[in-house]
Structure formats: structure tokens, C-alpha cells
N, C-alpha and C positions, 0 to 999 in steps of 0.2 A: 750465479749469474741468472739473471729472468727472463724467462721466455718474453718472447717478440709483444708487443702489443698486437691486437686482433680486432678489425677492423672490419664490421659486415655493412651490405650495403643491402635494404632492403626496404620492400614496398611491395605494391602489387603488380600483375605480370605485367608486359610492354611496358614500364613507364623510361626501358633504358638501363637498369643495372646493370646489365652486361657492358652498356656502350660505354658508361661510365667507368667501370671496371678494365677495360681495355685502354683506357684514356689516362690510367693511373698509375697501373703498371707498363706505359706504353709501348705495348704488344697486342699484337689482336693473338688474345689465350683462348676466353670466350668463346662463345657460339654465338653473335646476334642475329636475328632476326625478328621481322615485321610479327611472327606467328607468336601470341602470348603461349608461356608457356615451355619456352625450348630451353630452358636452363631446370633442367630436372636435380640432379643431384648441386651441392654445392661446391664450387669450383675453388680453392685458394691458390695467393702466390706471395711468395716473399717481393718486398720492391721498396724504394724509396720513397719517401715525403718530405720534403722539408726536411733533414738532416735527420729524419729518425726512419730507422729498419721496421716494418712492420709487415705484418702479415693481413693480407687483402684477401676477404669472402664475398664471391659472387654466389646469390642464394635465388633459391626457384619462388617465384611470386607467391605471397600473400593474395587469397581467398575465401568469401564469403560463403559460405552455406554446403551443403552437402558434394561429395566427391568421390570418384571411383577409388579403388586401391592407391593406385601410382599418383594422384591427384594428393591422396591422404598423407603418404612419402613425404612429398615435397613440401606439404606444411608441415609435417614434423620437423625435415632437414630446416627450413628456416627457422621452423622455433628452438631447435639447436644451436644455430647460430646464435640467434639471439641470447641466448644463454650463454655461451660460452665465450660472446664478443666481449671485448672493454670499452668500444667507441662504437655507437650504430648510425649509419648514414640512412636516413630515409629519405625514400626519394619518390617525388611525386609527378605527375606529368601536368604539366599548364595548360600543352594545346587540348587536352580535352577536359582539363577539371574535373575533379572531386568527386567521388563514386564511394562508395557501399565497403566496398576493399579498402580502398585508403582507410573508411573509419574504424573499419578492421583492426588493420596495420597498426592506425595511433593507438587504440585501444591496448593491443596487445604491448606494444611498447611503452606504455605507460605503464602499464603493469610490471615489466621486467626489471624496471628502478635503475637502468644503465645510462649513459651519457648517449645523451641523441643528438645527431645536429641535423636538422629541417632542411633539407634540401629541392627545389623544386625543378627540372629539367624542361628542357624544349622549351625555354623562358623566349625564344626569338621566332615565337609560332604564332600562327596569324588566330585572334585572341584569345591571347595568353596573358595578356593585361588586363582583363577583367574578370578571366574566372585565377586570376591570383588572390583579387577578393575571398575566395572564397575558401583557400588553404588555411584563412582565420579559425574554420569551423573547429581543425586539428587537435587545436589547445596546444601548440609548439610555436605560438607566434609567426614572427613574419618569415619565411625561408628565405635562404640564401638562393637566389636566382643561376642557374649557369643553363646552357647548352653544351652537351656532353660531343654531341656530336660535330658541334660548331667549333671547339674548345675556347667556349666564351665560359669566363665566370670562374673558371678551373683555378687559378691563383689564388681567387677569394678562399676558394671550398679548402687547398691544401693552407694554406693560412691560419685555415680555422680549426680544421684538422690537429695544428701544430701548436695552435693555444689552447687546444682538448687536452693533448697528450700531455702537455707541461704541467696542466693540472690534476693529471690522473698523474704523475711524479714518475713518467718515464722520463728516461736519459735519451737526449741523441745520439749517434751512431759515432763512435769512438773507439780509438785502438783501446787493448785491454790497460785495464789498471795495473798501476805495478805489484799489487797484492794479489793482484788476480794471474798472472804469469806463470807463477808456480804449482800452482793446480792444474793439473790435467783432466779432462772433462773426458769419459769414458760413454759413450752412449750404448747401452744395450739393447739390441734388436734382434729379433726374430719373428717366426711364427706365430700363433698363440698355443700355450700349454710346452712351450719348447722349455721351461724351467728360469727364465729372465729373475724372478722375485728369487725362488728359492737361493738363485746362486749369490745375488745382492746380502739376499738374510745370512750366506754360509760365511761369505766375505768378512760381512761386520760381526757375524756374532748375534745379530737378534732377528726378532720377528717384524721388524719393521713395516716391509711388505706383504699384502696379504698373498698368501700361497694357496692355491688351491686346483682341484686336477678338473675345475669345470674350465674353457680355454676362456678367457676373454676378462678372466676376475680383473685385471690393469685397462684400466677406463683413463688415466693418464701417466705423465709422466711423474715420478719423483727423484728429487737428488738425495742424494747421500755422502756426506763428508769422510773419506777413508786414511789414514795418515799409516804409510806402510815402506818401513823402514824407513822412517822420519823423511817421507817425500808425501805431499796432500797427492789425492786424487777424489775426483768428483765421480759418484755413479751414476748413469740416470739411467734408469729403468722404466722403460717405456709398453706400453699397450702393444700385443700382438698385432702386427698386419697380416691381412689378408690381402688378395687381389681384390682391385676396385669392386668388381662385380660380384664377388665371396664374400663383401661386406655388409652383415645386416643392417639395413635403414635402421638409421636411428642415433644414439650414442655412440655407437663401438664407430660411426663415419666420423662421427667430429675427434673421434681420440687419434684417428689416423693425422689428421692436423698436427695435432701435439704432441706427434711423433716426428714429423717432420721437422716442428719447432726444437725439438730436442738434438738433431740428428747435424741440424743448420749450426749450432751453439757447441757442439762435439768436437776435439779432435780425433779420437781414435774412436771405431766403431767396433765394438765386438758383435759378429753374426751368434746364432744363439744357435744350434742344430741339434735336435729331435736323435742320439744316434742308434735309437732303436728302430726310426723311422725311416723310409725312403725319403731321397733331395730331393724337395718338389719344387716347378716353376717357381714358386713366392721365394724360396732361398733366394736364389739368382737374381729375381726384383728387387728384391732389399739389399742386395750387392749391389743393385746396379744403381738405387737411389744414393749410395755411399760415394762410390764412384763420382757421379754426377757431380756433388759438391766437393768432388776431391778429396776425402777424410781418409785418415788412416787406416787400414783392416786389419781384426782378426778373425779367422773361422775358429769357433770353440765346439770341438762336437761334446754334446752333452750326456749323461746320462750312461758313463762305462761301466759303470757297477751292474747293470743289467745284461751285460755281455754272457755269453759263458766263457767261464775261467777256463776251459781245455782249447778256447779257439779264439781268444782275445786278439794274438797278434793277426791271424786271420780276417776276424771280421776288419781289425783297424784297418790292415791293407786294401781291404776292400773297398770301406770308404776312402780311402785314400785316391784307391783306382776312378771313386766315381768323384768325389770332388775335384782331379784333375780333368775330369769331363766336363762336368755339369758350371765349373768356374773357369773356364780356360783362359776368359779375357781377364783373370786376374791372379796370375801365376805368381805371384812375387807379394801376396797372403800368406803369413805363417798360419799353419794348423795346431791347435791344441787339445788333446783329450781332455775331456775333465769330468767331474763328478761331483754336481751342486749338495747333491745328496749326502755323498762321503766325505766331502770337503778334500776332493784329489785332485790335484796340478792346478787348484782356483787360484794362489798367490802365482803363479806362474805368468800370467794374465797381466799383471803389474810390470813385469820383469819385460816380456815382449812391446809391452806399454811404452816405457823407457827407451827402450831399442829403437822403436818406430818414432820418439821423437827425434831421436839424437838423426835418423835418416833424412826424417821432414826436414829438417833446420839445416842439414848440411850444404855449404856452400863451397862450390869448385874454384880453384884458380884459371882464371880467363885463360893463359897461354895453355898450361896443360891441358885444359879440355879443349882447345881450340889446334893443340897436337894432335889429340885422340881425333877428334872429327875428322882433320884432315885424313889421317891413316882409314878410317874405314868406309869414307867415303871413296879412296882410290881403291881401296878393296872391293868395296862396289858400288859400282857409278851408278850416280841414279838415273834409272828407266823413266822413258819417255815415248808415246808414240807421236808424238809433238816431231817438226823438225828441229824446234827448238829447244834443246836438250838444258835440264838447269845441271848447275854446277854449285857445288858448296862455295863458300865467301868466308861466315866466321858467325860463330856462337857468342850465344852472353846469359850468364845465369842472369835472372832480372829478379827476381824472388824466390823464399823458402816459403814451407809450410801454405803448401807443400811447393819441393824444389820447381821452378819455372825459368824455362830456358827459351829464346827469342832465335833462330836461325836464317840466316839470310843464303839466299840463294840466286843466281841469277836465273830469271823462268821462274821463281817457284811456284807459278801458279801450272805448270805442268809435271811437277812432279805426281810419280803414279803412285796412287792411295796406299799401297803397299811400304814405299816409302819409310814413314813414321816410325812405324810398328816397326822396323830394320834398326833405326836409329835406337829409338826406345828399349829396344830389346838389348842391342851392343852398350848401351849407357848400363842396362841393369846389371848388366854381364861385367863391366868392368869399374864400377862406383856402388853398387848393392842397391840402394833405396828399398830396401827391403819393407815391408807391410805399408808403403807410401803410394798415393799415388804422384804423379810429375804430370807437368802438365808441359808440351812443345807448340811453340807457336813457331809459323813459319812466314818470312816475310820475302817480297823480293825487293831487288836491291840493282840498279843498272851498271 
């Protein structure tokens, strides 16, 4: 399966990226402002277009001539992008025409040999009909006119968009193929230098991925075709994260993209853990980006063979101790020792694999779980400081993968946030969803 197409928008500062940006993914994600310049690092988001999934880069302005440090940054980050887009949206401003930066921008984009589409903004600004004349200078022809902020023109641009993408031989967005079903997508994540390559190489048997004990040698992701006990599995082994702020300018930012892209395209996510190391904050973050998109979990702690053999069960416990700390909101993760090194408990990995789909996919029968509800919600009633107290009604699983359940409530808009977690907890307790996440929506109902 192929990562997202990658989608940057770029030009020089103010001409609007951002607003545009926020107009596309229709969310204000973004920072905009009047001040050039306020989009320092580059921003992505997954979102729709025209029937295809893509991935959308807001990038800090193209400029001309010399620049402080953090100045220097920002034209790296976007010459990163540009490097690493498939479709480049340049965008120019009308109401004030043509400057020094733009011939920057085309220049450099001419250079990068990627699919460009010309775009001009603030097209409904008082004249912006005659310095359009002058978007000629570009060598990109006539741009496509809109106002981002207006959302005039917006149709055109995702239109055009969607006849770029047809011809760069993306698919649009569609349930899996039927050949594609039976492959399980494994995404590997961790830290950097946590062993992600070496356990991939112990898996298949080769060198495939480069291994090495400087942290960051995984600049992207790679897949790998596993066929174990005649069931496929996909590996992707992905670039070390850091926290945003931990992350060197430069390449090692844009790989965190394509890690995300990786992570988006996964069903089961194996954490990768250091377990010589202490569990820092980034463990937890990379949980919680899992989380977010709902993916399956495993914690793999890595690296047993460096234990000492007289205190092994010890130290395990230990970690054990602190990953029920450090992971709480996600108790219902299996843990696995292993050793990429030894090749110890790695096919084990496979085995939990399987387990966690058969969890993701399980679908309940409406009455019995709609017995079970009733029972533990008279076990306990849900709390309100409301006069208006809700009351349970009735359950409906709506979807698997991961299981998704729809409850209705009379009041449920005062049910107290405690709630859920009561519910979710008694589901685990009595149906497993074991390394899944579930997701509970709550509706009311008169």
C-alpha cells in the first residue's frame, strides 16, 4: 500500500498558506496572521480532496537574501518540503504583486523538477487585476485565481488538484482491495536507536535495513513483505520520533511526516522500548499518536539479552511496575520482552498480531450487550450534578476495526466525564478487546 500523496503549499511569507491551508483541511490547524513569517516549522494534516486522502504541508515563507539562524530553518524546512512533496501549490499574492521572493520561489521550484500548480490568492483585492499581469514574469503561465479567504476559486484549485493527482497515478480513497485484506500492516515505532531496523532485519533474516547505533540512521519508512505461518504481514519500519522540539531542523522533521503517513496506513502498532533505558515522555507521545488514530497496540520492550541473567525476572518486573505508570491510559496493551539481537520472543509479535485482530473485528450481538448495559448501568447509575439525571436507553455496535459503539442516553449531554471510562472499563472487563483500541460515542435521545 503507498503512502498518502504529499501535498505542499508554498511561496513567500503573507501571501496566505496558512489561510489556504486552513480552507482545505477545513479547520483552523494553522497559525495565521497579518505578521510574515509566523509559520516557522512545517505544519501537516491528513484531509480530503476530491475523493483522494492526502497529506497537506503548510511551510514557512520563501526568502530572498541573507537571514538569521531561525530565518536559515525555515528555508531549509521548506526546501524539505519541496523535496519531499509529489504536488507543489505555489501561491502568490495579487493585492500586492510580484516581488524578489516570488522569483526566488519559481526559481527554486523549477529547479526541484516536481508538479507545480500556479496558484494566485487575494484575486478579489482592489488591484489585483493588473499586477496579475505580471504573475507572467514566473514562467508557470497564467495562475489559477482564488481568494482563500473569501473561499472563492476553491473548487477550481481542488479540481485541479485532482487532475494532478490522476496523473501522478494516485488512486482515490477506497475500501481495501481484496488482495490487500489479508495482509496485516504492522507499523514500528519508537524512539530513535530503540532497535526498530535490527528487529525488522532479525524478523526476515537479512540486512535489509540499515542498522546502526548512531540514533536517527531511518530517514524514512520502509515496508517489508513477511509471510509467517503461511499468513502475509507487512512491516514498516519507520524513523525514530523525537518530541517536536527534540527534533533537529532539517530532514530528521520531514521523516516524522512519514512516519505519521506510516502509522495512518497501520493496523497494529508496535511501541519499540529501549529496555536498558528509562520510559521517557516520547514513549507515552507515540502511544498517544496510536491512540489518536485508534490502532492496535503492542509495547515490545527491547533489548533483554543486556539484562543480568541473576536479576532478569526483577528487572522485568520492574518495568512492568513502571509501564503500568507511565501507560495507564492504556491498560488493555499486551507487553512483550524481546531481543532483536537474539532473535528472542520476535515471532511472538505475529502471534499477538493475530490476537489483536480477531479483537478489532469482533462484533457483539445487539440484545446481549444491550443486557450487559442495562446490568451495569443499575449497578451504577450514572452521576449528574445536573437536575437532570441521564439514564441509559440502548447500545449499538456501528463498527469494527476498531469495535465502535453508539449509546444513547436520555441527558447525555450531562453525563459526568467519568462516565465513559466506567462503561469502557466494564466492556473490557467482560468482552476483552484486548490490544484494541474502541471507540464510545454518546448520543441523547428524548
Amino acid at each position: 500500500m503507498n503512502a498518502l500523496p504529499v501535498i505542499a503549499i508554498v511561496g513567500r511569507p503573507n501571501v496566505g498558506k496558512s489561510t489556504l491551508f486552513n480552507r482545505l483541511i477545513m479547520e483552523k490547524y494553522a497559525i495565521t496572521s497579518d505578521i510574515a513569517g509566523t509559520t516557522r516549522d512545517r505544519i501537516y494534516k491528513k484531509c480530503e480532496i476530491s475523493g483522494y486522502e492526502v497529506t497537506l504541508v503548510d511551510t514557512g515563507g520563501l526568502e530572498y537574501g541573507k537571514h538569521e539562524n531561525i530565518e536559515k530553518d525555515v528555508q531549509s524546512q521548506a526546501a524539505l518540503a519541496i523535496e519531499e512533496a509529489d504536488l507543489i501549490i505555489f501561491l502568490v499574492d495579487l493585492s500586492e504583486g510580484i516581488n524578489p521572493n516570488d522569483k526566488l520561489a519559481a526559481n527554486v521550484l523549477r529547479k526541484s523538477k516536481k508538479e507545480v500548480l500556479f496558484v494566485a490568492n487575494k484575486s478579489d483585492a482592489k488591484g489585483a487585476e493588473s499586477n496579475s499581469y505580471e504573475t507572467i514574469e514566473l514562467g508557470f503561465g497564467e495562475p489559477l485565481k482564488i481568494s482563500a479567504i473569501h473561499v472563492s476559486g476553491l473548487l477550481d484549485l481542488e479540481l485541479a488538484i485532482e487532475k494532478t493527482l490522476k496523473k501522478l497515478k494516485f488512486k482515490k480513497t477506497k475500501k481495501k482491495e481484496k488482495e490487500d485484506e489479508d495482509t496485516l500492516n504492522i507499523c514500528i515505532l519508537g524512539r530513535p536507536n530503540a532497535g526498530k531496523s535490527s528487529l525488522v532485519n532479525a524478523i526476515t533474516g537479512t540486512e535489509k535495513n540499515i542498522v546502526s547505533d548512531i540514533p536517527g540512521t531511518t530517514r524514512d519508512h520502509t515496508d517489508t513483505l513477511v509471510i509467517h505461518n503461511e499468513k502475509k504481514y507487512n512491516l514498516i519500519d519507520t524513523a525514530g520520533l523525537r518530541r517536536p522540539g527534540k527534533r533537529e531542523q532539517g530532514i530528521e522533521q520531514f521523516s516524522a511526516l512519514r512516519c505519521f503517513n506510516a502509522l495512518e496506513r497501520s493496523d497494529v502498532v508496535v511501541l519499540l522500548i529501549d529496555g536498558t533505558e528509562r520510559i521517557a515522555k516520547q514513549d507515552t507521545h507515540i502511544v498517544e499518536y496510536a491512540l489518536d488514530m485508534k490502532k492496535g497496540l503492542i509495547i515490545a520492550v527491547n533489548k533483554i539479552d543486556d539484562f543480568d541473567k541473576e536479576k532478569d525476572e526483577e528487572k522485568k518486573n520492574m518495568i512492568i511496575y513502571r509501564l503500568k505508570q507511565k501507560f495507564a491510559f492504556v491498560p488493555w496493551a499486551p507487553v512483550l520482552f524481546i531481543s532483536a539481537k537474539n532473535k528472542v520472543n520476535i515471532t511472538k509479535i505475529f502471534d499477538l498480531v493475530d490476537e489483536i485482530k480477531k479483537e478489532r473485528t469482533k462484533h457483539l450481538n445487539t440484545a446481549e450487550l444491550n443486557s450487559f448495559m442495562q446490568k451495569i448501568s443499575n449497578k451504577h447509575l450514572p452521576s449528574s450534578s445536573n437536575v437532570k439525571k441521564p439514564k441509559f436507553l440502548y447500545i449499538s455496535q456501528v463498527g469494527v476495526s476498531p469495535p465502535s459503539f453508539v449509546l444513547f442516553f436520555k441527558f447525555a449531554e450531562n453525563l459526568h466525564f467519568s462516565y465513559p471510562r466506567y462503561i469502557e472499563n466494564e466492556l473490557r472487563r467482560e468482552y476483552g478487546f484486548t490490544g484494541t483500541s474502541i471507540i464510545l460515542k454518546f448520543k441523547n435521545k428524548v
